[in-house]
C-alpha positions as CSV (number, residue, x, y, z in Angstrom):
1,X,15.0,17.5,2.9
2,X,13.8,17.7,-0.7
3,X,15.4,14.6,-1.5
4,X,13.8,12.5,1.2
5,X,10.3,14.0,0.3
6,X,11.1,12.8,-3.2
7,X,12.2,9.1,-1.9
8,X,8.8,9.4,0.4
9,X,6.6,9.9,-2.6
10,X,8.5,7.5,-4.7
11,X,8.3,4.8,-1.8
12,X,4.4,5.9,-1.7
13,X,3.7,5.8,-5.4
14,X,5.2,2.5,-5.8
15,X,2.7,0.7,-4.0
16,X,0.2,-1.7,-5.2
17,X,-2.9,-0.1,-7.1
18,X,-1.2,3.5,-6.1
19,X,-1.8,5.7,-8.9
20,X,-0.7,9.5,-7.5
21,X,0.3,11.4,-4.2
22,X,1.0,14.5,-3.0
23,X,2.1,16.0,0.7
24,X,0.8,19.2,1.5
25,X,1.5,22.2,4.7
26,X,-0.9,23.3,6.9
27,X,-1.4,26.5,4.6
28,X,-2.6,23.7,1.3
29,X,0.8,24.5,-0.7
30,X,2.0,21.6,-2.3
31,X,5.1,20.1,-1.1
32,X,5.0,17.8,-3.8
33,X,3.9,15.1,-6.0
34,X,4.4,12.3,-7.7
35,X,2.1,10.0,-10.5
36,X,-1.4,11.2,-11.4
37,X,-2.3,13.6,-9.1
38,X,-3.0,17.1,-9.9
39,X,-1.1,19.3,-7.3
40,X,-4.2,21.4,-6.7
41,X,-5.8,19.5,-4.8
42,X,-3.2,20.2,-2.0
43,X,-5.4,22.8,-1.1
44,X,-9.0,20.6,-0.6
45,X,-7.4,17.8,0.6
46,X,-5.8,19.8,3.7
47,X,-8.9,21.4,4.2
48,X,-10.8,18.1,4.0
49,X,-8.3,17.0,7.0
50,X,-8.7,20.1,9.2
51,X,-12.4,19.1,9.2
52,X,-11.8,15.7,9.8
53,X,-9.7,16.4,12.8
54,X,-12.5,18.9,14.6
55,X,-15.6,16.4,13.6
56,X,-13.0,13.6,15.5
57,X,-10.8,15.6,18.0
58,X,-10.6,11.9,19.9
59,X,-9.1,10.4,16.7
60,X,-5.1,11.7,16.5
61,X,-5.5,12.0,13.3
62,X,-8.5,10.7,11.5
63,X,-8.3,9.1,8.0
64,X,-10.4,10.2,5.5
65,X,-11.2,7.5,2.7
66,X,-13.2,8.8,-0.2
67,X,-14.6,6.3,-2.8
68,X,-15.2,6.7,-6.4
69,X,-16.3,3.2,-8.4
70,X,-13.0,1.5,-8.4
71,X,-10.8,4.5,-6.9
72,X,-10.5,5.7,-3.8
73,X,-8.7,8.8,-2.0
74,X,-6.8,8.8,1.2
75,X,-6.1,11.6,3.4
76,X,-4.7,11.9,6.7
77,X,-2.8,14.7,8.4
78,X,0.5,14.5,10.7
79,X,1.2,17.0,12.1
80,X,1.8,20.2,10.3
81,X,2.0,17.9,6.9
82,X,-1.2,16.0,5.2
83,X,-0.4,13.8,2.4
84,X,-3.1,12.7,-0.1
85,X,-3.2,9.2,-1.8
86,X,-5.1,8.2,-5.0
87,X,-5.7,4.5,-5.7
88,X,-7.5,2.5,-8.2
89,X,-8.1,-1.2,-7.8
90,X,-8.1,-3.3,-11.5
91,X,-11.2,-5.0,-10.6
């Protein structure tokens, strides 16, 4: 299993304008990461997804996009995993 978490988050972080990425458990432990993305935020981002889902219970799951100038955050939970993604556009 750990090496297709590590191909996921490769496959992830080699996207355009992908800077970092992380998957998290329910409980906010880091699964892992990969690029610039500091593994604590596990934690917040989970949290920030368990919210989501009881503001949007209609919404299986809900996407949370959180923007920042030229950067943006992405967060959406499946099922017992969330994973978080960090962009930054070169504009």
């Amino acid at each position: 299993m750990e090496q297709q978490l590590e191909k996921v988050l490769s496959d992830i972080n080699s996207q355009p304008e992908t800077v970092g990425c992380l998957i998290t458990n329910r409980q906010g432990l880091c699964l892992g990461a990969k690029g610039k993305i500091n593994p604590k935020m596990s934690g917040i981002g989970m949290a920030l997804s368990e919210q989501a889902c009881k503001l949007e219970p209609n919404l299986n799951p809900p996407t949370i996009i959180l923007y920042s100038g030229n950067k943006r955050c992405i967060i959406q939970k499946d099922g017992e995993i969330t994973g978080i993604i960090y962009k930054q556009s070169n504009n």
